[in-house]
N, C-alpha and C positions, 0 to 999 in steps of 0.2 A: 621813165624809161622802163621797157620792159624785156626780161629773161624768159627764152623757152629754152628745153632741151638741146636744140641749135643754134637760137640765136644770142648772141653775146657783146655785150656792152666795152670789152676791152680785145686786147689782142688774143690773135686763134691759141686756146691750150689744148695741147697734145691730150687725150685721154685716154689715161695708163693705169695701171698700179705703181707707182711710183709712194716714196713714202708722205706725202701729202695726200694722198688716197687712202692708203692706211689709216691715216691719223683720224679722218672723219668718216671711214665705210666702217671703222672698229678693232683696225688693226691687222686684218684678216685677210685672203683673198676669201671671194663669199662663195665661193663652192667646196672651202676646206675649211672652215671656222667661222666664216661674217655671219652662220644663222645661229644665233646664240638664246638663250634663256635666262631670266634672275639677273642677277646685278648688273653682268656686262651688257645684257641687249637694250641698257639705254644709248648707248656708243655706236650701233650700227644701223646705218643708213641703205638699207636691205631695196638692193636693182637702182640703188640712185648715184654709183659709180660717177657716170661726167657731171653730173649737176654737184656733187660733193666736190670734187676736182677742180673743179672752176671756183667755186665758195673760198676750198683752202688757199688755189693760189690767191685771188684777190686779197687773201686774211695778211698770205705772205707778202703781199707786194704791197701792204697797206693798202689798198686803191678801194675797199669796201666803201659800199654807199651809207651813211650814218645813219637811216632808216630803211630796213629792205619788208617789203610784205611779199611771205611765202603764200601763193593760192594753190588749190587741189584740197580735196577731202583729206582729214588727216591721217587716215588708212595709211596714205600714198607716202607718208617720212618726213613729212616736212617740219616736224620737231624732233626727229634723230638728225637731221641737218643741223637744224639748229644752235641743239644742243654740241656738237662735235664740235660747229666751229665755236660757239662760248669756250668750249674745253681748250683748242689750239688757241685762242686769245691772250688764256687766263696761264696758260703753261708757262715755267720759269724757267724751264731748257732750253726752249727754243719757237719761233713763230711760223716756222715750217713746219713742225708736225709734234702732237702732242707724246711728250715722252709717257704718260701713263704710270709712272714711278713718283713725280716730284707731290710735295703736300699738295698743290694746286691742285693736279691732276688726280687724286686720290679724295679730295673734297669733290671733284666732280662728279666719280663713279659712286657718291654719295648722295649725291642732289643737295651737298650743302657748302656747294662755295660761298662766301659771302655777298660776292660783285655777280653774282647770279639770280636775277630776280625774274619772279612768274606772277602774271594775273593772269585769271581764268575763267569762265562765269562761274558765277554762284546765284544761291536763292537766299534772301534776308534771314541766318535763322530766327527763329523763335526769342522772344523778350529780348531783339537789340534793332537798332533803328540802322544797323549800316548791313552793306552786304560785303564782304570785302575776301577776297584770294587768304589771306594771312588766315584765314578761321578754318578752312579748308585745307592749308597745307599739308598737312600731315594727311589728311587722302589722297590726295594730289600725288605727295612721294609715293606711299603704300602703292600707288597703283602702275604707275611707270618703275618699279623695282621690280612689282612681279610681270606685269607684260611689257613693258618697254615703251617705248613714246610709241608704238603704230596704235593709238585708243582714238575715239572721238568720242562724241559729246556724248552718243548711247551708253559706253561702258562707264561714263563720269558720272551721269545723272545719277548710274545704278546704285554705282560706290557711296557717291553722296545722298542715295535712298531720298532723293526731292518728291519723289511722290508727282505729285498734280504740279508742283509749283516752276515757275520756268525760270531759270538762270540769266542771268544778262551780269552785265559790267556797268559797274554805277562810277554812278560822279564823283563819288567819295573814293574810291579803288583811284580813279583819276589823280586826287586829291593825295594818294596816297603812294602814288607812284612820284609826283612834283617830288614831295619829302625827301624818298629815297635816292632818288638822282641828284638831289639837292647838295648830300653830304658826300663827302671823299672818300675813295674807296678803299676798304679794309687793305688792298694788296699793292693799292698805288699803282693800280695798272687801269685794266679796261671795267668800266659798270655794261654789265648786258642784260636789259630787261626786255622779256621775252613776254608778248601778248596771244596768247592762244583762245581762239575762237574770237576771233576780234570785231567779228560780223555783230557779236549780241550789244557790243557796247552802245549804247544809248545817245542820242544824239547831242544831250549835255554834257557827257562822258567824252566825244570825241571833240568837242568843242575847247572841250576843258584842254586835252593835249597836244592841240597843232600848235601851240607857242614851243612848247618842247620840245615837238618830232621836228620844228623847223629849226629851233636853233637848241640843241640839245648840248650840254657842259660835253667841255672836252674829253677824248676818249669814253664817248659813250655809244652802243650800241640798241637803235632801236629791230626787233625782229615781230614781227605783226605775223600772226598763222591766219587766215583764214580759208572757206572752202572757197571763197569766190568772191568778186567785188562790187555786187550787183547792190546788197545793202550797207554798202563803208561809201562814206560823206564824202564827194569829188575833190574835197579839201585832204582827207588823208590822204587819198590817191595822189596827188598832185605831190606830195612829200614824203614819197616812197617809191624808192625803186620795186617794180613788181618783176617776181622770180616766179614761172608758174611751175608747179614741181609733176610731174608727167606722172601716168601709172606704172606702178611698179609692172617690167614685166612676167607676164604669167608664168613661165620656171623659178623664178626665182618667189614667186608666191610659194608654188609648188614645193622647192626644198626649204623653204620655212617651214611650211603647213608639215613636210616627212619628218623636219628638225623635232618638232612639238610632239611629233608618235597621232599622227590624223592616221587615220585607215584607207586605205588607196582609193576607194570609190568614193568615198565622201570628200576627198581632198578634191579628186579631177570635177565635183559637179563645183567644189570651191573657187575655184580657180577657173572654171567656165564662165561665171555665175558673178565674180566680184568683181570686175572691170580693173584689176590693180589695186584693189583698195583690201590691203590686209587685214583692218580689223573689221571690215566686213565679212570678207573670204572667214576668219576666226567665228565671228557668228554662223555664218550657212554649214559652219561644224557640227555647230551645237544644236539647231532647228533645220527643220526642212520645211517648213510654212506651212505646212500642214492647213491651220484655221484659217489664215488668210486665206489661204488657196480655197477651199472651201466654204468659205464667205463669200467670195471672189464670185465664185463659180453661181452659189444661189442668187448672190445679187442681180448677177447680167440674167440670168434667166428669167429673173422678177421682175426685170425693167424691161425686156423684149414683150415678157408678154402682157404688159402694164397692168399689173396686179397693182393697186392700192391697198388692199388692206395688208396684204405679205411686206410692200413696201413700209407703210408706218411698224410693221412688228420688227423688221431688220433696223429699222430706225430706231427703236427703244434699245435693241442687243446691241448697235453701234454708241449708242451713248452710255450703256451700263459698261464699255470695255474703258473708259477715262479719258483722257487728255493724250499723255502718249501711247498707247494701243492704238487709237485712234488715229493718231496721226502716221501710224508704219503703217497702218492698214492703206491707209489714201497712198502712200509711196508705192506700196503695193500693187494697189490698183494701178496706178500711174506707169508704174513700171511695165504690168503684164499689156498695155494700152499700146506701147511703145515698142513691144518685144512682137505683135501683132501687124502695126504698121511695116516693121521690120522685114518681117517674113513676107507681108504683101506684095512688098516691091523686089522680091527677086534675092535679100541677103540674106537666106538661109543660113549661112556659116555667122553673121556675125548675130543670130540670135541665141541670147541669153536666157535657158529654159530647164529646167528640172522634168523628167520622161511625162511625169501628170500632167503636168504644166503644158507641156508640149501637146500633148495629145489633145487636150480643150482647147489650145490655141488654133488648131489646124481647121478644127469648124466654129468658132468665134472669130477668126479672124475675116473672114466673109460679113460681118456687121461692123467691121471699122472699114474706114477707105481714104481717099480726099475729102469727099464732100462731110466728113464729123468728124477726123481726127483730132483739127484744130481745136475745135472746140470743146472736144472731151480732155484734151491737156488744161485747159483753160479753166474748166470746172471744176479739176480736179485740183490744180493749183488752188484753186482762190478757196476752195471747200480746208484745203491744206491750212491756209493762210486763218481764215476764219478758224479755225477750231486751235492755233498756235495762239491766236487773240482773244482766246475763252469764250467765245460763242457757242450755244446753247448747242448742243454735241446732233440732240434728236431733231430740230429743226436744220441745222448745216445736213444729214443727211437725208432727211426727208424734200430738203428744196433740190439737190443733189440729183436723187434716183428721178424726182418728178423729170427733170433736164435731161438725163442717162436715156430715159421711155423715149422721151423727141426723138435724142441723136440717136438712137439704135434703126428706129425707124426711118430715119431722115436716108433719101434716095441718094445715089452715087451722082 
């Protein structure tokens, strides 16, 4: 069964600020207090007002599905959702709405309820044969205390300094999650174990848990975050209600991005720029893509005008930038590909572009059309996909630009 923004699996809810609103937006109405900083902004569910509303009444009405998977990028809240309703679950005032006072609620605005559990990917560290969430914890909190659940995998990799190595969810996390659901829960209430980034988990890994996500001990809650459902096993799918969590809209990006002290012109290209997705928008703070853009720029010109030898030299500087450089670059490219077609066909307004940006698009956009778009997403994904799967950095981009010379050329 699946949630959008409007469509709904139980009867019409009113959507209001009412104090079931409060309980999972942070308490706040969000233009006078819901954009918060530090402790409390793990609590608010920043522009996700009716989707948190629907959550809490179901939490109150009991009627939650025993497994639900959040999709959207996690920019967009879907672990300040989350988290809120764990919080109203675990509350001992009341299942309407989290009082915020009782010990329950006060281990929450901690990240240390007991019947609160997190896997997340990680990388195996060094001299230990598991990979497992418990070794990482303590980054995990450090990093949602200071910015709040709107992080994804960019700002986790960073925290946890993986370098080249890629994060996934192992069998043994799997293994290690049976355990804990296994035992009874410290508060005699509800166990809520929370899977974020649920995409990386491994095929033995999700194998390991449909015995569980289907028939999971009583009062248990499963919550699955991922950005999308394209690599979760049709077996998960099938044992989760899927909730998709929309973008946040762009004001309310806006009075976060003023809440934090952004400087007015870097916040409006933020908020132009991040499709909803706030720890995005937080990044296009801090960079303006500068090297991209200007990698971007030499690249296309080196594949129109089918230079080989310029192309194998960008091929060695594309492989001396690593693993993930590498792979924002390709997004990069992918993105400005798509921001190009956009403009072609007449939606001006909904293209996504920084003033540089823009102004090389308006004559590069004349060398994309119908006859190569397709196919330039297509290269550019699989070049994605190959260099995520450790393939040799300066070969994926040298077979790449060879492809790019065609389609630049290739007639309308």
């Amino acid at each position: 069964m699946r949630w959008t923004a409007t469509t709904r699996s139980s009867p019409p809810v009113s959507v209001q600020r009412d104090a079931t609103c409060g309980s999972v937006c942070g308490g706040a109405p969000p233009h006078d207090g819901g954009y918060l900083r530090g402790m409390g902004a793990h609590r608010v569910a920043i522009g996700q007002e009716a989707l948190a509303t629907r959550l809490a009444r179901h939490a109150e009405e009991g009627s939650l599905a025993h497994a639900l998977l959040l999709t959207g990028v996690p920019g967009r809240g879907g672990l300040a959702l989350t988290l809120a309703l764990a919080k109203q679950l675990h509350c001992q005032q009341s299942n309407a709405a989290s009082c915020g006072t009782c010990p329950s609620c006060l281990q929450h605005d901690q990240l240390q309820h007991p019947d609160l559990h997190f896997t997340f990917p990680v990388a195996k560290p060094a001299g230990k044969d598991k990979a497992l969430s418990s070794d990482q914890f303590d980054v995990w909190r450090e990093i949602l205390t200071e910015k709040g659940p709107h992080v994804d995998m960019h700002d986790l990799r960073e925290r946890m300094a993986l370098g080249n190595k890629q994060p996934y969810i192992s069998v043994h996390e799997a293994q290690d999650i049976q355990r804990r659901l296994s035992l009874t829960a410290h508060a005699g209430g509800w166990k809520v174990q929370v899977i974020y980034g649920a995409q990386f988990m491994r095929v033995d890994t999700a194998n390991k848990l449909l015995k569980l996500l289907e028939e999971p001990p009583k009062k248990t809650l499963f919550v699955l975050l991922a950005d999308n459902t394209e690599a979760l096993l049709a077996t998960i799918l099938s044992r989760t209600q899927i909730i998709s969590v929309p973008p946040i809209p762009a004001e309310a990006v806006r009075r976060q991005l003023e809440a934090e002290g952004g400087a007015e012109e870097a916040i409006a290209d933020a908020v132009s720029l991040c499709d909803g997705d706030l720890a995005e928008a937080r990044r296009l703070m801090q960079t303006d893509a500068a090297a991209e853009f200007d990698m971007f720029v030499e690249w296309m010109r080196t594949c129109y005008a089918q230079d080989g030898r310029k192309a194998a030299a960008l091929a060695d500087r594309f492989h001396d930038l690593g693993r993930e450089p590498q792979k924002q670059f390709l997004a990069y490219a992918l993105h400005m590909v798509r921001q190009c077609i956009v403009g072609n066909y007449g939606a001006k307004a909904a293209v996504r572009l920084r003033a540089a940006e823009a102004g090389f698009a308006r004559k590069f956009a004349a060398f994309i059309h119908h006859g190569n778009v397709v196919d330039m997403q297509s290269i550019l994904e699989r070049a994605a996909r190959e260099v995520a799967g450790n393939v040799y950095g300066r070969t994926v981009f040298l077979d790449l630009s060879m492809r790019m010379m065609e389609l630049l050329r290739r007639p309308k």
